[in-house]
Every structure is written in structure tokens, then in C-alpha cells.
VODRENTI-320619 format. One line per 3 residues: their letters; for each residue x, y, z negated of C-alpha. Coordinates in steps of 0.1 Angstrom, whole numbers, plus 5000, padded with zeros to 4 digits. Layout:
<nodes>
a) X Y Z ~ ...
</nodes>
This chain:
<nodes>
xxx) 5477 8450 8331 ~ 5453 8439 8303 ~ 5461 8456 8268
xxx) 5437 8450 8233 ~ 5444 8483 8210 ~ 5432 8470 8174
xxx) 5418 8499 8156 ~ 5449 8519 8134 ~ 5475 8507 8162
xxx) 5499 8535 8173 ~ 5486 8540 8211 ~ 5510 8542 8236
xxx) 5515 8582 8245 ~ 5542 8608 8259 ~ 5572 8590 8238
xxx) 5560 8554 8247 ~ 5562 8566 8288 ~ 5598 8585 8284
xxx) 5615 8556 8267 ~ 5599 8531 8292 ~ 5615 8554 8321
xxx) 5648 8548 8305 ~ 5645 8512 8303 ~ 5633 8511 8333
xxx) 5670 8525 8345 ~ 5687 8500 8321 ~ 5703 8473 8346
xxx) 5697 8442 8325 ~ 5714 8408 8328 ~ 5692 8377 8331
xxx) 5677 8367 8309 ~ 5691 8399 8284 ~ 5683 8393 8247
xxx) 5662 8427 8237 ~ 5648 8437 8207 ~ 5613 8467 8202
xxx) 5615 8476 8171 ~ 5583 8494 8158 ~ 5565 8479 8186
xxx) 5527 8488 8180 ~ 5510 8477 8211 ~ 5539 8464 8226
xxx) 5538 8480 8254 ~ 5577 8486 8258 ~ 5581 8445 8252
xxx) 5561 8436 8273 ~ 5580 8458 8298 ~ 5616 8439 8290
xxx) 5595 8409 8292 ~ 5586 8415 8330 ~ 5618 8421 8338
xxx) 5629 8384 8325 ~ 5643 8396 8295 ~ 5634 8371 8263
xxx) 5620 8401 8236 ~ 5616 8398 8204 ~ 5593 8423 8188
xxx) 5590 8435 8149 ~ 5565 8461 8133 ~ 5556 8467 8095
xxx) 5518 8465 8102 ~ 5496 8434 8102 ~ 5477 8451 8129
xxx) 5507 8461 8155 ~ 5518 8428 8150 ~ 5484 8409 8162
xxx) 5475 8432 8186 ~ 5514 8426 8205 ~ 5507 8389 8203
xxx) 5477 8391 8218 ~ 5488 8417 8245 ~ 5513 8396 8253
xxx) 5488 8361 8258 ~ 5463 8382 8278 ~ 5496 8392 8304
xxx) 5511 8361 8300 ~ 5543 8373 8285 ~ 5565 8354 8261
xxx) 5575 8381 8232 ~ 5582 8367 8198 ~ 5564 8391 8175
xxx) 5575 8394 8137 ~ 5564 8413 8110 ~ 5588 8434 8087
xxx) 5604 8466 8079 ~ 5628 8474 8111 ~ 5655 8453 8112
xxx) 5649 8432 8081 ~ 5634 8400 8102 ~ 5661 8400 8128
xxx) 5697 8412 8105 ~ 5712 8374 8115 ~ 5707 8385 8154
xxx) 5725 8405 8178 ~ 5708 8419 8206 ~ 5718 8433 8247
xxx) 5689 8461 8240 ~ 5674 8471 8211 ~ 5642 8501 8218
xxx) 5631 8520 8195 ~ 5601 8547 8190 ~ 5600 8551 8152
xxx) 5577 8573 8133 ~ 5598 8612 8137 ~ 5573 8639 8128
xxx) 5581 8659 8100 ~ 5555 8657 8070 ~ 5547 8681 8038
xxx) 5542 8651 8015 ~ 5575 8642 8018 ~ 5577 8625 7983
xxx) 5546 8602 7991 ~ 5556 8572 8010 ~ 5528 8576 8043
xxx) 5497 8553 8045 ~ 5474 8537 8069 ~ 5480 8551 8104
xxx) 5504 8584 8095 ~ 5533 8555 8087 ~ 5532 8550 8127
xxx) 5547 8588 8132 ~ 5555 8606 8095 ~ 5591 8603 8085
xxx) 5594 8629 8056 ~ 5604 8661 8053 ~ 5630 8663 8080
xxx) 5618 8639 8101 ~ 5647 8616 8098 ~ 5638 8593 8074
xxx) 5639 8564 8098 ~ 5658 8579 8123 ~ 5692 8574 8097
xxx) 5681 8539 8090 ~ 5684 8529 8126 ~ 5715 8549 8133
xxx) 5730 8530 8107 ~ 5719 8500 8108 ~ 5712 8488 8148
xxx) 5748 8490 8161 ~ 5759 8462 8141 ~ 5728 8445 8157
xxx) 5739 8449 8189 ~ 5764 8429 8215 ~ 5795 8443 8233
xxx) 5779 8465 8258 ~ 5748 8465 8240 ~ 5728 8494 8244
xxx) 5699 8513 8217 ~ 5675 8536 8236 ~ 5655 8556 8212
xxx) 5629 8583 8214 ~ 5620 8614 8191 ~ 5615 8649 8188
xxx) 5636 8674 8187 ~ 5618 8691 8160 ~ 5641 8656 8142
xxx) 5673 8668 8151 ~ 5690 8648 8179 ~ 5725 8661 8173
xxx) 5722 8644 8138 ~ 5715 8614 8159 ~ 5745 8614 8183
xxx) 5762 8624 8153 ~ 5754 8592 8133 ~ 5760 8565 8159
xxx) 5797 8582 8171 ~ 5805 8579 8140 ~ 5794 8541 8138
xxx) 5817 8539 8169 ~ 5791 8537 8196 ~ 5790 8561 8232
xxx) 5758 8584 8225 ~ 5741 8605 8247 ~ 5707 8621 8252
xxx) 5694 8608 8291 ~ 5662 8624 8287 ~ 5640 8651 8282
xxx) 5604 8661 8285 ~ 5588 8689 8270 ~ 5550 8681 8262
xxx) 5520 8701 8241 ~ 5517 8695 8210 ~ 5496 8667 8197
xxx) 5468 8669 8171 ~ 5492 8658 8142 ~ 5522 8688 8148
xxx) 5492 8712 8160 ~ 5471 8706 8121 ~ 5509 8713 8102
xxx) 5519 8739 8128 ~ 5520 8764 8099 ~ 5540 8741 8077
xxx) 5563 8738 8109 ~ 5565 8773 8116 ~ 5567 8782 8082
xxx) 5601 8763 8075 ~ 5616 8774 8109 ~ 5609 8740 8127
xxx) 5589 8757 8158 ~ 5587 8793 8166 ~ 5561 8815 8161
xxx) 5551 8811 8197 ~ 5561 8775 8203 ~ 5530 8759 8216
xxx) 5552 8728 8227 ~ 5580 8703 8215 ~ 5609 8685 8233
xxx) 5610 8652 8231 ~ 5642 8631 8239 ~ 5657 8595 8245
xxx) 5692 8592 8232 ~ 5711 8563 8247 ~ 5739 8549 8222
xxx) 5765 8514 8239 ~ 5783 8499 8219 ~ 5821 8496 8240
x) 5836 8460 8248
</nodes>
């Protein structure tokens, strides 16, 4: 498979490779309507778009947003990439499967909004601060039966996840789990994280998890 990386483009990594394993178990319909949300390199669209599923794909940065387009040229793939903040380009659209990897790790500068290539994973103080947009706002983006998979840490709180999107009405569950190392950007706060009880004073890993939210018929 061919795949450009502009330079400042989210890589596909640990996350990227769980959630494709849950689509991956997602039986979908022909020609299933599905949307990436926070696509970066579009790796996970181009992965609905294999299967036959027409994707559309939407990222904040100028750079994610060329670099999917031309990923999906050089495989021959036809994803419809637009630019904007989540769901803002596609609120007039219901989807069959929405995936999403949004930016989850918990930051110290939580009162500065993050720049350059720390808005692909920082998400304030708690981690959540896209994680409660897209509980909120994706199940009234998606079709009966329509399914969201999403990744994050657990460091982010998962049962605030499930939480959330029972309470919008959808069937939430975590499907999977995989515990990794930690990367450079959790491994340069680690005393930030440690210090407000986020990892243990031995923890040398986090768990990352895909929660799987249907909406019923």
C-alpha cells in the first residue's frame, strides 16, 4: 500500500492499528456510508474504502487533509476529504459508521488551546476535551444501527465515555484493549501524570481502548 506522510501529520501508531482491528470486525453493508473523523493520514478511510464502503473523511489541519487526498489517489481509493473541526462539515449527514481517533492525552497547558502538531493528541487537562464533543454530538449523526468506534486512553476515562453515549440512548461497550509503553509525549509529562494521580508511581505503560457505541432501530 503506497502512503505520503506530509511533515506535522499524525502517523499512524498503536491507536491507529486497535481501532482498524475493530473495524475490521464491523460487518458492513454494501456500499455502507462511513465517516473518519480526525483522519490524519487516512489510514482508517482508506480501510472502509477497501472494503466498498463510500468514506468521507474530515480533519482540522490543511496538512491531514492533503496528505488523505493524496493517499487515497496513490491507492486508488475514492474518500471525500473535508476540512473542519469534527463534525462541523458533515452535521446535514447521517452515517452507517462513524471512526474516530481524536487527540486524548492529558496536557498541563490546559488553558492554551494546542498548536502545530500537539492539537493531533492534547485534549486538556482531563483528556476529554474532545472526547465530550463526540459523545455528544455523533449519535445524532448516525443511522438506525449505526455504529461509532472510538479509541483512547484510559488515562481519559472510558467509563465517562460509556457514560455519555447511554445516556444519548446508544448501546456502549469497550471491545478492546491493548496495553502499550508509553510514547515520548506521556513519557516527557510523566511527572505531571504521576503527580495528579493519572499513572502510578510505577506505571511504565497505558491501556488503550476502543469503545463501540449502536445506535438501536
Amino acid at each position: 500500500m503506497s502512503r505520503l506522510l506530509l511533515p506535522g501529520v499524525y502517523a499512524p501508531q498503536d491507536d491507529t492499528a486497535l481501532l482498524a482491528e475493530a473495524l475490521a470486525d464491523e460487518a458492513l453493508r454494501p456500499a455502507a456510508t462511513v465517516l473518519d473523523v480526525g483522519t490524519g493520514s487516512g489510514a482508517l478511510a482508506l480501510a472502509a474504502a477497501r472494503r466498498g464502503a463510500r468514506v468521507t473523511a474530515v480533519d482540522v489541519s490543511r496538512r491531514a487533509v492533503w496528505t488523505t487526498r493524496v493517499n487515497a489517489r496513490l491507492n486508488r481509493l475514492p474518500v471525500r476529504v473535508l476540512r473542519g473541526n469534527l463534525f462541523g462539515p458533515v452535521r446535514d449527514r447521517t452515517f452507517d459508521l462513524i471512526l474516530a481517533n481524536p487527540p486524548y492525552v492529558p496536557a498541563p497547558q490546559a488553558g492554551h488551546a494546542p498548536r502545530g502538531r500537539a492539537r493531533a493528541w492534547d485534549a486538556g487537562r482531563d483528556g476529554r476535551l474532545v472526547l465530550d464533543r463526540i459523545c455528544r454530538d455523533a449519535p445524532a449523526l448516525l443511522r438506525p444501527e449505526g455504529v461509532l468506534l472510538m479509541v483512547h486512553s484510559a488515562l481519559s476515562d472510558p467509563g465517562r465515555s460509556l457514560e455519555l453515549l447511554r445516556t444519548a440512548g446508544l448501546k456502549a461497550a469497550v471491545v478492546r484493549r491493548r496495553w502499550i509503553g508509553l510514547g515520548p509525549v506521556l513519557r516527557r509529562r510523566q511527572d505531571w501524570l504521576r503527580a495528579h494521580g493519572l499513572l502510578g508511581p510505577a506505571d511504565e505503560r497505558e491501556e488503550l481502548v476502543v469503545i463501540r457505541a449502536e445506535r438501536p432501530v
